[in-house]
CHARMM-style PDB file with segment names, atoms N, HN, CA, C and O in Angstrom:
ATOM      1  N   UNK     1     -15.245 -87.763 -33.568  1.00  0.00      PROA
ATOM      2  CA  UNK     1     -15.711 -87.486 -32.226  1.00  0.00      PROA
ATOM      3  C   UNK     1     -14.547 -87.066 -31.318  1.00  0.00      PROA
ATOM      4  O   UNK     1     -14.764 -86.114 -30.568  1.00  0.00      PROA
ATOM      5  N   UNK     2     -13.197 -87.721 -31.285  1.00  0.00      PROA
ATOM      6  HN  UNK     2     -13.022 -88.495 -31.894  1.00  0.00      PROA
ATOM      7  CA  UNK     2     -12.069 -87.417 -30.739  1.00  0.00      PROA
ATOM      8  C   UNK     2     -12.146 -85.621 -30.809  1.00  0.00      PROA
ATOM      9  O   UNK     2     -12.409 -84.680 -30.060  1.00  0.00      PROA
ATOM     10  N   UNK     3     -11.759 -85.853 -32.126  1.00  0.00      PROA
ATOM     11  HN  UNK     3     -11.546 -86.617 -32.735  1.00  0.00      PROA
ATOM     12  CA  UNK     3     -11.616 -84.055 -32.571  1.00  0.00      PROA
ATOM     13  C   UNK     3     -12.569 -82.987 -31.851  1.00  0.00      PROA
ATOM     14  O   UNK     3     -12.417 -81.847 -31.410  1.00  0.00      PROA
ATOM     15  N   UNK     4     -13.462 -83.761 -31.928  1.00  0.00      PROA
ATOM     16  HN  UNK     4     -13.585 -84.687 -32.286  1.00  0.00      PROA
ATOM     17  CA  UNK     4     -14.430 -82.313 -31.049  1.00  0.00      PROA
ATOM     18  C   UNK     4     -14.145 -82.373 -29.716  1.00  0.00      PROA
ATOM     19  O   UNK     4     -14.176 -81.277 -29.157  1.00  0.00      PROA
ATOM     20  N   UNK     5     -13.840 -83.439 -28.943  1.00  0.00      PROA
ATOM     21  HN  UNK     5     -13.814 -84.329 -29.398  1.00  0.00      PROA
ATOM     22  CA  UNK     5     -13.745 -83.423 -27.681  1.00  0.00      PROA
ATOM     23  C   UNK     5     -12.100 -82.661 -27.216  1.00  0.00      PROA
ATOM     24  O   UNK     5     -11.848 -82.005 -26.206  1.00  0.00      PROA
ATOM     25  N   UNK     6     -11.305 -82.987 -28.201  1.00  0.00      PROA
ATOM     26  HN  UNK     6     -11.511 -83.520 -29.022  1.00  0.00      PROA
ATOM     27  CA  UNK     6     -10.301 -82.337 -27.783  1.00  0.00      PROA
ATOM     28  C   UNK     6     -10.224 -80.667 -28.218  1.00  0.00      PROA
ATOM     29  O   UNK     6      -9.292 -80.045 -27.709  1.00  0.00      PROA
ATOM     30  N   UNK     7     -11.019 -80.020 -28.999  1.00  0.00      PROA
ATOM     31  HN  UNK     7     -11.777 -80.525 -29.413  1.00  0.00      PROA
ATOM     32  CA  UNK     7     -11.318 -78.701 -29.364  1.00  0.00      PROA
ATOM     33  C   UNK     7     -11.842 -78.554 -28.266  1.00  0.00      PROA
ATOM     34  O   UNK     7     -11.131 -77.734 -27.685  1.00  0.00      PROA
ATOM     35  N   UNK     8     -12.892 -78.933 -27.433  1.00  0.00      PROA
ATOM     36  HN  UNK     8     -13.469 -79.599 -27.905  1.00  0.00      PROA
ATOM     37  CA  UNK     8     -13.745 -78.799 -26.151  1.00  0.00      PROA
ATOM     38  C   UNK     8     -12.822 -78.392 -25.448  1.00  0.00      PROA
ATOM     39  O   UNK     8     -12.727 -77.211 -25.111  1.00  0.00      PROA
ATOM     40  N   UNK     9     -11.727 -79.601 -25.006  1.00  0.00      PROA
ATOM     41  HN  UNK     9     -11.804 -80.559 -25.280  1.00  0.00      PROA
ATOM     42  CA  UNK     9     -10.706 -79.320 -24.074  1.00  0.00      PROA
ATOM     43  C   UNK     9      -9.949 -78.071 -24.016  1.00  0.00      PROA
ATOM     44  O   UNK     9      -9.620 -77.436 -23.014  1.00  0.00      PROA
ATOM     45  N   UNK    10      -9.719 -77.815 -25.271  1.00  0.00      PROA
ATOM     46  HN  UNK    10      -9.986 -78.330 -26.085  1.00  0.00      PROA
ATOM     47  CA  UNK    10      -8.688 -77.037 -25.559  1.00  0.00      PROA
ATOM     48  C   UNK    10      -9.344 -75.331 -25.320  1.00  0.00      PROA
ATOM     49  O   UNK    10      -8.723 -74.361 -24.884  1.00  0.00      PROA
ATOM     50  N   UNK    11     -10.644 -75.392 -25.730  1.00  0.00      PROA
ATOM     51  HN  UNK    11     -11.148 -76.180 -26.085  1.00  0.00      PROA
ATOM     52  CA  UNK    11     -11.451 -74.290 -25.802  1.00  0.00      PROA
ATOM     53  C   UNK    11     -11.879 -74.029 -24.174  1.00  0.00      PROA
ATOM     54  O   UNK    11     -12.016 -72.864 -23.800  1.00  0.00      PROA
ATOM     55  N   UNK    12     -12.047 -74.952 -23.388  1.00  0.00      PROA
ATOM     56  HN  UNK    12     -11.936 -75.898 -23.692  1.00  0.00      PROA
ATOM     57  CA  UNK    12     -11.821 -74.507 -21.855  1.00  0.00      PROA
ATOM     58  C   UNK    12     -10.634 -74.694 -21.216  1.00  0.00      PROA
ATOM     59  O   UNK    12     -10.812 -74.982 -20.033  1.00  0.00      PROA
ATOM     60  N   UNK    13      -9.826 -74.657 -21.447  1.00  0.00      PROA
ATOM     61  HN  UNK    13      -9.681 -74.424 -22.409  1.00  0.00      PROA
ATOM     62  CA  UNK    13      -8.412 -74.605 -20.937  1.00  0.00      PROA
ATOM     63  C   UNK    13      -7.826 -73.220 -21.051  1.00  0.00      PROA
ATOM     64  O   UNK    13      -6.899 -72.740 -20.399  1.00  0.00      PROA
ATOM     65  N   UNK    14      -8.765 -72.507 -22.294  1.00  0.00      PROA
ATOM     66  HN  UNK    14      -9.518 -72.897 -22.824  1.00  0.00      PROA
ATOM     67  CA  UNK    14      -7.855 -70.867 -22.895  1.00  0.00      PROA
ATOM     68  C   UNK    14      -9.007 -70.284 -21.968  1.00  0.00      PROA
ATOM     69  O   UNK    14      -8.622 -69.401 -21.202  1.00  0.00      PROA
ATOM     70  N   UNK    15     -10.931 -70.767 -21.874  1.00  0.00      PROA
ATOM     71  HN  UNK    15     -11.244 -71.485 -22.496  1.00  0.00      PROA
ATOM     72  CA  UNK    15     -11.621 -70.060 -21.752  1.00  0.00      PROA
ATOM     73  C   UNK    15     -11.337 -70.024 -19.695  1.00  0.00      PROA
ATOM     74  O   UNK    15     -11.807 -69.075 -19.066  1.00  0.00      PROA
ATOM     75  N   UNK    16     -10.676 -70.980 -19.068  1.00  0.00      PROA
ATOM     76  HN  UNK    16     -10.294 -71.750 -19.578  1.00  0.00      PROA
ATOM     77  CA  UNK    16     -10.008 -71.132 -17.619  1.00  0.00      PROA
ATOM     78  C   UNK    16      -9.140 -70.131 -17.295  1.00  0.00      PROA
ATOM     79  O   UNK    16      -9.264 -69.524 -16.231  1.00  0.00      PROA
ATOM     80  N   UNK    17      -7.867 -69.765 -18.449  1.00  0.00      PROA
ATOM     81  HN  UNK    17      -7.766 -70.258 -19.313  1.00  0.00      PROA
ATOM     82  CA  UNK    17      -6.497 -69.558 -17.930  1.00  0.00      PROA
ATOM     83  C   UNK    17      -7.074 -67.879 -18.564  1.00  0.00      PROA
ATOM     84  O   UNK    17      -6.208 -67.056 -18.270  1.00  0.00      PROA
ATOM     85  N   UNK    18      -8.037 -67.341 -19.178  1.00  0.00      PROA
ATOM     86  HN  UNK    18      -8.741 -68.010 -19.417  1.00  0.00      PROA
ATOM     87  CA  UNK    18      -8.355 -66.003 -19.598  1.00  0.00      PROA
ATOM     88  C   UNK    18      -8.826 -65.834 -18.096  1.00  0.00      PROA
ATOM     89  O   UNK    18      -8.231 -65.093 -17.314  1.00  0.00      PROA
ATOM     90  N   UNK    19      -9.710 -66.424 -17.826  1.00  0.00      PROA
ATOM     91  HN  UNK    19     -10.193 -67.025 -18.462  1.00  0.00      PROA
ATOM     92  CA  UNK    19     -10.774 -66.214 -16.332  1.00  0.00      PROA
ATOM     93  C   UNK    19      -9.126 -65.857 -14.846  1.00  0.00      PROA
ATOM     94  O   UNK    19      -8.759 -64.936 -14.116  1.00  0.00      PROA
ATOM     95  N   UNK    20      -8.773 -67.031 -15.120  1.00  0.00      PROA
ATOM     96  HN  UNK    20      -9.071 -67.779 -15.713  1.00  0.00      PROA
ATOM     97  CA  UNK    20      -7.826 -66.700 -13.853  1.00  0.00      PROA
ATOM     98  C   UNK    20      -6.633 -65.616 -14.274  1.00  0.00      PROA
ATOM     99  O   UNK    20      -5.765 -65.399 -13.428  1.00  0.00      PROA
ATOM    100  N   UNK    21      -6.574 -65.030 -15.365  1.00  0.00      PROA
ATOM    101  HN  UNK    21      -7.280 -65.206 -16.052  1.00  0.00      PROA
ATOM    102  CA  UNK    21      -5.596 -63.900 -15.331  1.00  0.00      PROA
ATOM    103  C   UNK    21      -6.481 -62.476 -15.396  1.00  0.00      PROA
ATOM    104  O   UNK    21      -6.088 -61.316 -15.268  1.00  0.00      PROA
ATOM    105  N   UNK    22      -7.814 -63.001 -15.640  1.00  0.00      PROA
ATOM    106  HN  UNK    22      -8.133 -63.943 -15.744  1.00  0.00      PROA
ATOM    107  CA  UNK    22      -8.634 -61.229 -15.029  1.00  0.00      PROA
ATOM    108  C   UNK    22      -8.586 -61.138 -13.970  1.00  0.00      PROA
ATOM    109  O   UNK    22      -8.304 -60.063 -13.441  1.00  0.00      PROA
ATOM    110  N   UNK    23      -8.943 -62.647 -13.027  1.00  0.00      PROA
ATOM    111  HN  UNK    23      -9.172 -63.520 -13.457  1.00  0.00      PROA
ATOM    112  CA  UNK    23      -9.261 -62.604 -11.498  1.00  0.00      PROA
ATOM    113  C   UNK    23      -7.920 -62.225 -10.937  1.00  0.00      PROA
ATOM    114  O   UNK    23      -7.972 -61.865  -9.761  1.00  0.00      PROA
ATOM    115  N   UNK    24      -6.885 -62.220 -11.423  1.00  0.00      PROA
ATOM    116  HN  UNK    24      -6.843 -62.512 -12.379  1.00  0.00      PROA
ATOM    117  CA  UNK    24      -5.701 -61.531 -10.458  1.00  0.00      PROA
ATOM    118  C   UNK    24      -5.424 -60.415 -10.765  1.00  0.00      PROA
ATOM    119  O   UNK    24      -4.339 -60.097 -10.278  1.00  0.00      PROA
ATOM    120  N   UNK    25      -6.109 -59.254 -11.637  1.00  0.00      PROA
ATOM    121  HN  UNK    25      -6.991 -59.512 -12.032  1.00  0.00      PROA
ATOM    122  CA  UNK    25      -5.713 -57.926 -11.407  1.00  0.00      PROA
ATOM    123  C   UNK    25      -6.400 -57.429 -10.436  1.00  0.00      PROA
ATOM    124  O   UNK    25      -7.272 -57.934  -9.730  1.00  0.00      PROA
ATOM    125  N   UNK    26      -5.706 -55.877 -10.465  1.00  0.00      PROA
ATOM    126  HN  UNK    26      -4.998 -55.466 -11.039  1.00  0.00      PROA
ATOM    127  CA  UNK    26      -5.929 -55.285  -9.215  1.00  0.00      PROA
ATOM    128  C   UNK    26      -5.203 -56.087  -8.222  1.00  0.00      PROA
ATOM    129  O   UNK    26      -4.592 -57.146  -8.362  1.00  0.00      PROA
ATOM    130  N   UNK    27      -5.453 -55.163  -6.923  1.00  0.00      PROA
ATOM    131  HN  UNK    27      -5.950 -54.303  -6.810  1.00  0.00      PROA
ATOM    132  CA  UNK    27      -4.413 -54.885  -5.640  1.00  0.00      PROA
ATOM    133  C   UNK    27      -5.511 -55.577  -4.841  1.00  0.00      PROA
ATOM    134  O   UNK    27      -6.684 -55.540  -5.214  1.00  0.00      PROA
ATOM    135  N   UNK    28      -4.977 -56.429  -3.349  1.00  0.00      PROA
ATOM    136  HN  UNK    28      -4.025 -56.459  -3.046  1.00  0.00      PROA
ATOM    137  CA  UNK    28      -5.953 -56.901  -2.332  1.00  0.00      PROA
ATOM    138  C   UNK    28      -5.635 -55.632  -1.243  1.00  0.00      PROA
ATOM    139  O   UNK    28      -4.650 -54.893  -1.244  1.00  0.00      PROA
ATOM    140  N   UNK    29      -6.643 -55.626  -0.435  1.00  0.00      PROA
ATOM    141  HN  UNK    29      -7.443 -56.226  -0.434  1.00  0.00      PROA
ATOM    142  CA  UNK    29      -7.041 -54.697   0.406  1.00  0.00      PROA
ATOM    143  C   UNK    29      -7.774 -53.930  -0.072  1.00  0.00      PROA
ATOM    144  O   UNK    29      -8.251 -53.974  -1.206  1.00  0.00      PROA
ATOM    145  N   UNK    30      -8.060 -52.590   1.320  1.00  0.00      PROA
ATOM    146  HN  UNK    30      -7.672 -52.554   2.241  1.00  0.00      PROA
ATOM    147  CA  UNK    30      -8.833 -51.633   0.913  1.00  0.00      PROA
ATOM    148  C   UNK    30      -8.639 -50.445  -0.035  1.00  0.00      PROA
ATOM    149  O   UNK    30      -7.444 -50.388  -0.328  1.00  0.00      PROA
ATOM    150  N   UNK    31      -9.455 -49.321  -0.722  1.00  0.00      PROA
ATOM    151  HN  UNK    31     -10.425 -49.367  -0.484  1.00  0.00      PROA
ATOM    152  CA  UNK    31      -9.121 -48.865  -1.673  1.00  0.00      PROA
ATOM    153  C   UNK    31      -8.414 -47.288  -0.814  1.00  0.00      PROA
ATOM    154  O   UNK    31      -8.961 -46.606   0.053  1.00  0.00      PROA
ATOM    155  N   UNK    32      -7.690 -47.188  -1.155  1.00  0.00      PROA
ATOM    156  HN  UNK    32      -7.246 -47.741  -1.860  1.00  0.00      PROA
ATOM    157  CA  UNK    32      -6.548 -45.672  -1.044  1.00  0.00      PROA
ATOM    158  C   UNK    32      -7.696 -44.992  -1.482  1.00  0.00      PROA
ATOM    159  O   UNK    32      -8.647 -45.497  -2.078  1.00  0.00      PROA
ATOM    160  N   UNK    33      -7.514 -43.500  -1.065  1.00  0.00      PROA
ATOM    161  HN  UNK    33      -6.741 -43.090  -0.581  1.00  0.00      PROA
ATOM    162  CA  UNK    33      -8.332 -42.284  -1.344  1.00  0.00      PROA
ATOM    163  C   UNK    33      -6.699 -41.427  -2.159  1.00  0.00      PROA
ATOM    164  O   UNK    33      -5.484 -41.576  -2.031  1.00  0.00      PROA
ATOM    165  N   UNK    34      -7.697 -40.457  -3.053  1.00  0.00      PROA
ATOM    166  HN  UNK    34      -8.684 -40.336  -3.158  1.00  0.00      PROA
ATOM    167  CA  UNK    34      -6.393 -39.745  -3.927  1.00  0.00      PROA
ATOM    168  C   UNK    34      -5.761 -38.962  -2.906  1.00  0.00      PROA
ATOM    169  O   UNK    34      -6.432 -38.660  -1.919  1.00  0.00      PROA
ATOM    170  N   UNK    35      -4.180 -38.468  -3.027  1.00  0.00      PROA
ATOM    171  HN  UNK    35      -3.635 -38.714  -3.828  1.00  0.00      PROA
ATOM    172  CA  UNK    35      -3.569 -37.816  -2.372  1.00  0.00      PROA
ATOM    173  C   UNK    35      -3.759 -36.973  -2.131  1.00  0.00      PROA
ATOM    174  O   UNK    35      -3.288 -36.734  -1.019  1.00  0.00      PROA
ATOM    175  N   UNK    36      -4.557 -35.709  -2.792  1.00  0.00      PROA
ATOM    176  HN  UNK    36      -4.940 -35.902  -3.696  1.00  0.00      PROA
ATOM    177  CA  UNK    36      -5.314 -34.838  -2.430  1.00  0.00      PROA
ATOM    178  C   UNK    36      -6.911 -34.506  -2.059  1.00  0.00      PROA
ATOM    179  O   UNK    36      -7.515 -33.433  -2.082  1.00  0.00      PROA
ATOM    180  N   UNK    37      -7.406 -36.024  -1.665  1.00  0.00      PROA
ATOM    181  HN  UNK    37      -6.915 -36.895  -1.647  1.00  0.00      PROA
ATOM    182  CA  UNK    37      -8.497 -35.705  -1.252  1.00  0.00      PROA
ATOM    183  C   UNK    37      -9.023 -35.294   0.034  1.00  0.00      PROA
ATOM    184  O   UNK    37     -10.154 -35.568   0.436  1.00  0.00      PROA
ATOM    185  N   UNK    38      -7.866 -34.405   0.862  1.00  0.00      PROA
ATOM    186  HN  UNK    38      -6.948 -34.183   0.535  1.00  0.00      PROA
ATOM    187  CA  UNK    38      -8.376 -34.103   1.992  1.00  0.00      PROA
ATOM    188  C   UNK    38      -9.079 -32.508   1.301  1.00  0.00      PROA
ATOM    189  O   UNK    38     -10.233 -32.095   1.415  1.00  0.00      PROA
ATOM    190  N   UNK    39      -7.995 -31.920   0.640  1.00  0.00      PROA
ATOM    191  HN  UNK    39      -7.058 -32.256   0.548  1.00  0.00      PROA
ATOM    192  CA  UNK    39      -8.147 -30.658   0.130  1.00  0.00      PROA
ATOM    193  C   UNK    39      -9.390 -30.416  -0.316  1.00  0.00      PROA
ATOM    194  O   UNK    39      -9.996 -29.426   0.093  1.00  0.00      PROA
ATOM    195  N   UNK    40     -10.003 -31.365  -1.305  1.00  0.00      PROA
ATOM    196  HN  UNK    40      -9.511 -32.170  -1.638  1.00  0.00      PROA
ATOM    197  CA  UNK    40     -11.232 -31.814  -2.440  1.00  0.00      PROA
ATOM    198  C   UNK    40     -12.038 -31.595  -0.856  1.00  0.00      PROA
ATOM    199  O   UNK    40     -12.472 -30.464  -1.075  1.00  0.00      PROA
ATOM    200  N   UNK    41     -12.306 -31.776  -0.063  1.00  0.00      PROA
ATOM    201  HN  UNK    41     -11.953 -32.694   0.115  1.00  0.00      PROA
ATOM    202  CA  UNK    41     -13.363 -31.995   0.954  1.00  0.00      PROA
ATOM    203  C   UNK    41     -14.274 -30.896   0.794  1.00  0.00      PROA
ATOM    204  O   UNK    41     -13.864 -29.757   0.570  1.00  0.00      PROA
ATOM    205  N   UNK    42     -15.530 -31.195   0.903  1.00  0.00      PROA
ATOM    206  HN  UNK    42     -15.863 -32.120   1.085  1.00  0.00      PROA
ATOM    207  CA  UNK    42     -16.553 -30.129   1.160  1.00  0.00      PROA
ATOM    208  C   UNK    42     -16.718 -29.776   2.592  1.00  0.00      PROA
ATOM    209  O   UNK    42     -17.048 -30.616   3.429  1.00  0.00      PROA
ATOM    210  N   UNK    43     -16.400 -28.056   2.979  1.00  0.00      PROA
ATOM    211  HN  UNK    43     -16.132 -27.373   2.299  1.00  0.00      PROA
ATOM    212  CA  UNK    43     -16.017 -28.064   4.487  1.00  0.00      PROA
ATOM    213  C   UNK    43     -17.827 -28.062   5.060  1.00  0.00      PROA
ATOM    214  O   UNK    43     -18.019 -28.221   6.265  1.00  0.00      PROA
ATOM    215  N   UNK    44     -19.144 -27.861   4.043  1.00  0.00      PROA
ATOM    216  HN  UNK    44     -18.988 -27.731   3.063  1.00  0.00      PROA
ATOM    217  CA  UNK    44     -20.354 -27.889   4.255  1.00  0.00      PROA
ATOM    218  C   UNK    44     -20.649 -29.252   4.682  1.00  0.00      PROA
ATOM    219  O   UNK    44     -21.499 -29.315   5.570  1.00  0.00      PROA
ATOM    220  N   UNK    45     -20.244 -30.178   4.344  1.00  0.00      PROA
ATOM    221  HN  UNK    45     -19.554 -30.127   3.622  1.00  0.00      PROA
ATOM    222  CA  UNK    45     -20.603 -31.899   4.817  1.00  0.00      PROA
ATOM    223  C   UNK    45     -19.877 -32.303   5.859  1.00  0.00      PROA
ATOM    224  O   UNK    45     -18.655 -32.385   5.986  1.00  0.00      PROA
ATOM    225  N   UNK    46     -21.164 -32.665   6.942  1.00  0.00      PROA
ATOM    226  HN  UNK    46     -22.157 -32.599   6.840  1.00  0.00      PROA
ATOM    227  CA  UNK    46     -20.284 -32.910   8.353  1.00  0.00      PROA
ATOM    228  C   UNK    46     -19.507 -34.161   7.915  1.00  0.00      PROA
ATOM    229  O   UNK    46     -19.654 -34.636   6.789  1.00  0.00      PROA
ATOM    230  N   UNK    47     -18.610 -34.727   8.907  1.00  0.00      PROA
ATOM    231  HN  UNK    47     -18.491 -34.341   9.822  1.00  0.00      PROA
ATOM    232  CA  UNK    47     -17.587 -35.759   9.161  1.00  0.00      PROA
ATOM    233  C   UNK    47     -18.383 -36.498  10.342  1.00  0.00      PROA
ATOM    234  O   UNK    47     -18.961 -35.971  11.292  1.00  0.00      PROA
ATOM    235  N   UNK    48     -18.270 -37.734  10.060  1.00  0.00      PROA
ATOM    236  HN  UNK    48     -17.800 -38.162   9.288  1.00  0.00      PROA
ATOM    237  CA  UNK    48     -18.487 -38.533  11.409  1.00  0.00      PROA
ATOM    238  C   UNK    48     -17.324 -39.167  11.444  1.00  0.00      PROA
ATOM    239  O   UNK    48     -16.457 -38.936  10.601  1.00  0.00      PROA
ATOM    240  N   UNK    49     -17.140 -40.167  12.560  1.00  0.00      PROA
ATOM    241  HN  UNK    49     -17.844 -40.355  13.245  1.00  0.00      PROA
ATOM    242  CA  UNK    49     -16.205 -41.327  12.206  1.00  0.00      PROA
ATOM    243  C   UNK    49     -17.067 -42.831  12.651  1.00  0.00      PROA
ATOM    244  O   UNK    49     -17.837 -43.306  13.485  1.00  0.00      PROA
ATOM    245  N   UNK    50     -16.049 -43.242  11.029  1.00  0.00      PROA
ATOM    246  HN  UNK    50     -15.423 -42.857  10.351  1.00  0.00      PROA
ATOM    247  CA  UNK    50     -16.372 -44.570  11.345  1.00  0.00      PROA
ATOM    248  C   UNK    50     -16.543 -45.753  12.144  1.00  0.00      PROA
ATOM    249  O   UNK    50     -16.103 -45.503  13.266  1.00  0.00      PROA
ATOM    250  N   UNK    51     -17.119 -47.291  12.055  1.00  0.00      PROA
ATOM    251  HN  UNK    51     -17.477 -47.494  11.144  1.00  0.00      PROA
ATOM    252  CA  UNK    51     -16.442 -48.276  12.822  1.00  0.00      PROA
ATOM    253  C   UNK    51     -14.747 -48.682  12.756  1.00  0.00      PROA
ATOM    254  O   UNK    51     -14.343 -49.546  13.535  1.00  0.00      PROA
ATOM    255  N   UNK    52     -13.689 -47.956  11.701  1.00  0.00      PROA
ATOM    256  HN  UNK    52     -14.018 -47.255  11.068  1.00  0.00      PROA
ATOM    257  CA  UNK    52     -12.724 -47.998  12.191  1.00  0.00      PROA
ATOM    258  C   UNK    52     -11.839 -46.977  12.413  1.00  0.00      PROA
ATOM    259  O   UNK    52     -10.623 -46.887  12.250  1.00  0.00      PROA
ATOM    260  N   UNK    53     -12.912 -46.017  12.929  1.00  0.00      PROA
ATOM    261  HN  UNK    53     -13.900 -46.091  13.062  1.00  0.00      PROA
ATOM    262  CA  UNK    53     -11.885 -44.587  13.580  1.00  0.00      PROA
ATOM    263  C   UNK    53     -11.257 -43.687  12.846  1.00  0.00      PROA
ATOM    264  O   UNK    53     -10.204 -43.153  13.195  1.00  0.00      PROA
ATOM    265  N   UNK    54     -11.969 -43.417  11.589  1.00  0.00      PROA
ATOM    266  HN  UNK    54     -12.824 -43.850  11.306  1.00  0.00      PROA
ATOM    267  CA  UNK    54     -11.180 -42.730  10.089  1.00  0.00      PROA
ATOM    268  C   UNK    54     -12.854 -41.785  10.446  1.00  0.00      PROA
ATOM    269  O   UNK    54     -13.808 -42.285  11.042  1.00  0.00      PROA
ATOM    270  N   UNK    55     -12.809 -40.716  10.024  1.00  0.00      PROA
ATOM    271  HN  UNK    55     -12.034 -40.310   9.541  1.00  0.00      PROA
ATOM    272  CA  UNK    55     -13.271 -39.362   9.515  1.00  0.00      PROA
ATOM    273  C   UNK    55     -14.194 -39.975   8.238  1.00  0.00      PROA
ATOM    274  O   UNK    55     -13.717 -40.783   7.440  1.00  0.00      PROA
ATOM    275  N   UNK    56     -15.158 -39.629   8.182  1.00  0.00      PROA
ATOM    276  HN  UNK    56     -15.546 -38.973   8.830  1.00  0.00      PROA
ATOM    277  CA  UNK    56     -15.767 -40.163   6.232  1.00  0.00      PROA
ATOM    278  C   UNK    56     -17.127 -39.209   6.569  1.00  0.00      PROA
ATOM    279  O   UNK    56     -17.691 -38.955   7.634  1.00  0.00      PROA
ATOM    280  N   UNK    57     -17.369 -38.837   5.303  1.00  0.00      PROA
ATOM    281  HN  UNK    57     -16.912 -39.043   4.438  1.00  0.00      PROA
ATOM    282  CA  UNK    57     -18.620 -37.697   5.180  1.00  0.00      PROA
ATOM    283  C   UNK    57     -19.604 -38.277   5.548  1.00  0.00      PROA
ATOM    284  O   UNK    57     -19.536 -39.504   5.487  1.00  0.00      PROA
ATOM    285  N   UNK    58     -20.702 -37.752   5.991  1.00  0.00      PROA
ATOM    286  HN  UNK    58     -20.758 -36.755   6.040  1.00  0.00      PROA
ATOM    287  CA  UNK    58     -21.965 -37.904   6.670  1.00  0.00      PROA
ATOM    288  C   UNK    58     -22.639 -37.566   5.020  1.00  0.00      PROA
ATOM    289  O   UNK    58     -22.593 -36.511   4.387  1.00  0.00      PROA
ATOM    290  N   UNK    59     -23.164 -38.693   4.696  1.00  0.00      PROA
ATOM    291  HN  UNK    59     -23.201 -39.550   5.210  1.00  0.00      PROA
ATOM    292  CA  UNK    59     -23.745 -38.420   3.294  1.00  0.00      PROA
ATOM    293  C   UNK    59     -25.180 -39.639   3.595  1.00  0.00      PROA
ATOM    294  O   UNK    59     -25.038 -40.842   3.816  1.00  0.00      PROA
ATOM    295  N   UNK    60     -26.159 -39.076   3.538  1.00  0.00      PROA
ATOM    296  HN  UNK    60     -26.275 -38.099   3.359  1.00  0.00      PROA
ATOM    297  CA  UNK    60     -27.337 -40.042   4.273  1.00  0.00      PROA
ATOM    298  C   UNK    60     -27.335 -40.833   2.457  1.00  0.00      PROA
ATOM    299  O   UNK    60     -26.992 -40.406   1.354  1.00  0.00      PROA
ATOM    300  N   UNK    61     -27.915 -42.145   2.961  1.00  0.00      PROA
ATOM    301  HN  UNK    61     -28.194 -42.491   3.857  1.00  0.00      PROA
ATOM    302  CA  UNK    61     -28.059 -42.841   1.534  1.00  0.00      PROA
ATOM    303  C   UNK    61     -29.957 -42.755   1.699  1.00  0.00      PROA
ATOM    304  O   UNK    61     -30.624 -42.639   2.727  1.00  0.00      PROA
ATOM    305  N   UNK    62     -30.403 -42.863   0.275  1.00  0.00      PROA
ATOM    306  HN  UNK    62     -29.861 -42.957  -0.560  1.00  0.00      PROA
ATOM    307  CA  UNK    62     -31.949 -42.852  -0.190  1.00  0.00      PROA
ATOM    308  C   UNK    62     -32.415 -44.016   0.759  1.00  0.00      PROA
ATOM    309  O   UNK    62     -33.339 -43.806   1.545  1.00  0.00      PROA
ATOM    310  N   UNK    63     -31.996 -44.838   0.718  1.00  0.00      PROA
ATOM    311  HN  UNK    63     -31.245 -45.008   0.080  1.00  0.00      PROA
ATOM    312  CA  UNK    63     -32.619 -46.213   1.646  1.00  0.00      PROA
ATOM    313  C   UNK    63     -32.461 -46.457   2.887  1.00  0.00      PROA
ATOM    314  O   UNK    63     -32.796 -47.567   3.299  1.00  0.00      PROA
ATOM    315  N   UNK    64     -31.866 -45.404   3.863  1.00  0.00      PROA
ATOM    316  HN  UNK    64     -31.594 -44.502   3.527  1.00  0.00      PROA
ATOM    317  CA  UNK    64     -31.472 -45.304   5.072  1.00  0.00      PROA
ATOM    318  C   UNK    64     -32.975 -45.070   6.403  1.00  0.00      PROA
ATOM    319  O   UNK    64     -32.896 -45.335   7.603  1.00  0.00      PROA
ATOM    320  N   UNK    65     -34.004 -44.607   5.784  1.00  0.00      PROA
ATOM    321  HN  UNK    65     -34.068 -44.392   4.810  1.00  0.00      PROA
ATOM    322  CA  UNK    65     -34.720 -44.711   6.275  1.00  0.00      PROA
ATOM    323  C   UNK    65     -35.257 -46.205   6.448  1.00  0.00      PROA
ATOM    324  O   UNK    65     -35.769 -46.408   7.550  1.00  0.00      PROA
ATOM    325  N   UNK    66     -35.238 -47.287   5.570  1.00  0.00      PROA
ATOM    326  HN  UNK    66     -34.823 -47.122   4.676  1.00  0.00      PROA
ATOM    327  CA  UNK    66     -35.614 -48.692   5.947  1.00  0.00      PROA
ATOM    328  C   UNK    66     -35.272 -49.572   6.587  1.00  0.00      PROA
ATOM    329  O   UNK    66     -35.938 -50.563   6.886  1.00  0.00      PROA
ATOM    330  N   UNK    67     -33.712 -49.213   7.010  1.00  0.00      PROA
ATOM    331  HN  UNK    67     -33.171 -48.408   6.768  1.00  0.00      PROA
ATOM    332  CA  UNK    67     -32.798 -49.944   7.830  1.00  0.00      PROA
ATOM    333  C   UNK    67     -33.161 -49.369   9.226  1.00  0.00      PROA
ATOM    334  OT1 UNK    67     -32.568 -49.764  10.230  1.00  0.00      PROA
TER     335      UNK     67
END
């Protein structure tokens, strides 16, 4: 009975320390746009600006009528 309980242990201790080294990749904050994506722009899709004062395409979403 020992034996299994310490396989238990041991088997969430690797299945813990796997979990907390996925959860720290990647970068915190917001996501960067590519360096050339002003160029990439479609000059046919208006621009609004956002709630924080940045330019972003006017692209209506399918569910925008329910809101």
């Amino acid at each position: 009975m020992n034996r299994h309980r310490r396989r238990a242990a041991v088997t969430a201790v690797i299945a813990l320390a796997a979990a907390l080294s996925l959860a720290g990749c990647g970068r915190r904050g917001s996501l960067e746009p590519p360096a050339d994506a002003a160029s990439r722009r479609d000059p046919a899709v208006p621009m609004v600006k956002n709630e924080k004062g940045r330019e972003v395409p006017d692209r209506p979403f399918f569910l925008d009528p329910l809101l």
